[in-house]
N, C-alpha and C positions, 0 to 999 in steps of 0.2 A: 196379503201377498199372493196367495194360493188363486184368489181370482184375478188379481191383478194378471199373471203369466198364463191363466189362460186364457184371458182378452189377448193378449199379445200374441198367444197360439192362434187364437181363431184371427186374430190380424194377419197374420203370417199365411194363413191358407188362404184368407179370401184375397187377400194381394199374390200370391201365386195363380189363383185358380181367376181370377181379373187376369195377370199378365200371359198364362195359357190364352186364355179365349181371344185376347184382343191380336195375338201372334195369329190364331187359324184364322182368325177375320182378314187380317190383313193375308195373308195367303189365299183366300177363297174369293175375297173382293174385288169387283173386276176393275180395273183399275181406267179414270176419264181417258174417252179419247185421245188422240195424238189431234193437236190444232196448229201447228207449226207450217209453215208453205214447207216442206222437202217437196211435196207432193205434187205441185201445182203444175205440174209438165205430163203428167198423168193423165192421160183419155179415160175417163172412167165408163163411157159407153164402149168401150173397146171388153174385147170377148175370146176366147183361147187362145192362140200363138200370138195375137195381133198383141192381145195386152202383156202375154209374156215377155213379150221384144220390147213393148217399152220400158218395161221396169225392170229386162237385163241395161236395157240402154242407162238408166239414171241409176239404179246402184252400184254401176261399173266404172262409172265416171267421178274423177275427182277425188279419190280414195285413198286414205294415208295407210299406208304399206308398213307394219310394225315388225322388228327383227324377232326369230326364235326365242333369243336369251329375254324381250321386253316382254313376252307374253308371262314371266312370272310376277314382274308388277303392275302388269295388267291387269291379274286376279286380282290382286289387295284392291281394285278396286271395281273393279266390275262383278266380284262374285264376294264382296262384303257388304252387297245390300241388303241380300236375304234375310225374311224374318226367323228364322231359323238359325241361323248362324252369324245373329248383331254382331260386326265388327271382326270377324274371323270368317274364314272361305269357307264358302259352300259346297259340298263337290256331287256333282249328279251321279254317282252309282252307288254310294255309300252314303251313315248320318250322321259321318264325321264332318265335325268343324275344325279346320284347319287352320296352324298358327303360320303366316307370313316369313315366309324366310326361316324358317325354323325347319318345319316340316316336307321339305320339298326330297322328290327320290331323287338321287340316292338307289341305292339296292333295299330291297322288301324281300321278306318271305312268307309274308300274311296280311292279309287286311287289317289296315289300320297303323300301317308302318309308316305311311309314306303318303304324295299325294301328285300327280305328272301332269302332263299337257295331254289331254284327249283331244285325237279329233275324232269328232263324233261321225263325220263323213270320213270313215279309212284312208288314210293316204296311199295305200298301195289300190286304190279305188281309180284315181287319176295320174299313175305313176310316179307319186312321192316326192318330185321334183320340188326342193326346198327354195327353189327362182320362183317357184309360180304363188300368188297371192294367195290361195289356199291354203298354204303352208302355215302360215300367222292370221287367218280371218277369227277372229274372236267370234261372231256369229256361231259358228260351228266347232268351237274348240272351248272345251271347259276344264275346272279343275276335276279331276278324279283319281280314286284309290288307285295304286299303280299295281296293287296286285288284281282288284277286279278289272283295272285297266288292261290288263294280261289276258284275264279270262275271256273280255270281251272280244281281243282281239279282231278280226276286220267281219265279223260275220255279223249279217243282215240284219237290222230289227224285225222281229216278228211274237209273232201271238202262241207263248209256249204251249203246247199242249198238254194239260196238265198232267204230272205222273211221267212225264220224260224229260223234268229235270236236271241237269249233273251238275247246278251250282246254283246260288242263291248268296248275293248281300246281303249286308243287315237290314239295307233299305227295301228292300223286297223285287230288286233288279234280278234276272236272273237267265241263266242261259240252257238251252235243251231244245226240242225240235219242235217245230211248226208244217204244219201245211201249207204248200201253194198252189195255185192252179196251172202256175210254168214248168216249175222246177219238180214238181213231188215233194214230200219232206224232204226238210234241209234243216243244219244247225242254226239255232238263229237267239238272239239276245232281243229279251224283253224287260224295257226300263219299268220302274214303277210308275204306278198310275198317275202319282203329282204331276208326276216329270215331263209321260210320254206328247202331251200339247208340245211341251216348250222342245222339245227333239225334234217333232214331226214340222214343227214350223222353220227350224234350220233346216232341216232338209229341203223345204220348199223353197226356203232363200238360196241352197246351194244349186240346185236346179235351175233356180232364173240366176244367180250371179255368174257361173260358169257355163252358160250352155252355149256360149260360143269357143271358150276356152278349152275344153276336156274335151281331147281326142284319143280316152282310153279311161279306162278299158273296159273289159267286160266280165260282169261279176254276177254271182247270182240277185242281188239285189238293185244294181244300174249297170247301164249300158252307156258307156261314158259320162255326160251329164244327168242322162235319161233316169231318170226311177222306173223299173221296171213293172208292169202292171201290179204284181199280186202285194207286191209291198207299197207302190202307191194307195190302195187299197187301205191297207192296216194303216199305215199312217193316215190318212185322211180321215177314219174312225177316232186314230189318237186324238186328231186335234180337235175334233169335235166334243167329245169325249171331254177333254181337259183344254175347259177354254183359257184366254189367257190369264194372268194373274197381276198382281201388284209387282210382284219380286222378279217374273219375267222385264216388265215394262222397267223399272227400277234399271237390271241388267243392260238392256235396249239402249235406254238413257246415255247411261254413259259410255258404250260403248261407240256410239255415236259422237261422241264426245273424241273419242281414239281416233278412229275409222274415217269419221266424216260421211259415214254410209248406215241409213238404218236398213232394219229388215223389214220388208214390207205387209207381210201375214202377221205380226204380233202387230203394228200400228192399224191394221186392216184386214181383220181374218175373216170377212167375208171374201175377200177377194182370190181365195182360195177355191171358192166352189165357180168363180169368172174362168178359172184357168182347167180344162177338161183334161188334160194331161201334162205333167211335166218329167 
């Protein structure tokens, strides 16, 4: 009996420590290409602004417009692919897994209360206007803790310098000052390292899907559509840095599925270094 239960012990660890390793695989594996025609009106000899305008032209086009209140069953299923979070929402600032309809804020007075609609590009970034397609683009809006969704509030991604601090998630997101070459030190919020690919490549879709759109405003981080130099900068390291994943493309998937519109730097992240500025 005595060894009976501890074959079953060691069965137990080594099927934990198998379903550990095969979760960070799938998060670190990079996930087949995208083979699908979306793409096939794309000049791919085309080179900064030229190629930027065509691929504002096709992911602006034909795009199914979801209301505010649909973006919370929109999570159960675009942010319940995650290998992290099987079957329960994912949320990018924290490493909570969130229950569907259960869990939504509500009022919070600590992390871990709650979970809201982020957008990850601020809405007081382009005047907040709840008419313009921004407002609902799931590309750039995910689930997150609604108390770090606070902290975050609209201030810039950037590269904290360490020791200047004044918050930190559980997941290791965390907000306090950075340098830039425009502005000087400014407060700015730095996602964790998983994450900051899959941030930086919204950002690059907001950039080419709104850059005829957003006539406002001017923020230390963009200038209407524009990313302004020193944070195009940090993010374009992001995304290098953290190439795509299975769990982004997963997300991609279906959100395309909503939308009708993918993003075109997770299907194509070289085409990132095609565009000199956005």
């Amino acid at each position: 009996f005595f060894l009976f239960v501890l074959l079953v012990m060691h069965s137990s660890v080594y099927f934990t420590l198998f379903v550990c390793i095969a979760l960070v695989a799938a998060q670190n594996t990079a996930p087949p290409p995208y083979t699908g025609n979306y793409y096939d009106d794309v000049d791919t000899s085309l080179r900064g602004s030229a190629l930027l305008n065509n691929l504002t032209n096709l992911i602006s086009n034909d795009v199914v417009v979801i209301s505010y209140d649909a973006l919370w069953d929109a999570f159960n299923v675009t942010d319940t692919v995650w290998s992290d979070c099987p079957g329960t929402i994912h949320d990018i600032y924290s490493s909570k897994c969130w229950t569907y309809d259960v869990e939504q804020c509500g009022n919070y007075k600590q992390e871990g209360d709650c979970y809201n609609r982020e957008h990850s590009w601020p809405k007081s970034w382009w005047g907040g206007s709840s008419s313009d397609d921004a407002y609902t683009d799931l590309h750039h809006i995910f689930p997150a803790d609604g108390y770090d969704n606070n902290r975050r509030s609209n201030y810039p991604f950037g590269n904290v310098i360490p020791g200047t601090e004044t918050y930190e998630t559980d997941n290791g997101s965390v907000l306090g000052t950075c340098n830039t070459f425009e502005e000087g030190q400014t407060t700015c919020w730095e996602v964790t390292d998983e994450l900051k690919g899959d941030l930086a490549r919204g950002y690059f879709y907001m950039a080419t899907r709104y850059l005829q759109d957003f006539t406002c405003c001017e923020e230390t981080g963009v200038d209407d559509a524009k990313i302004r130099e020193w944070m195009e900068f940090t993010i374009r390291q992001w995304h290098n840095q953290d190439p795509v994943s299975q769990n982004e493309m997963n997300r991609q998937n279906v959100i395309y599925g909503i939308q009708n519109n993918r993003n075109p730097f997770i299907d194509h992240p070289e085409w990132v270094s095609y565009i000199y500025n956005f």
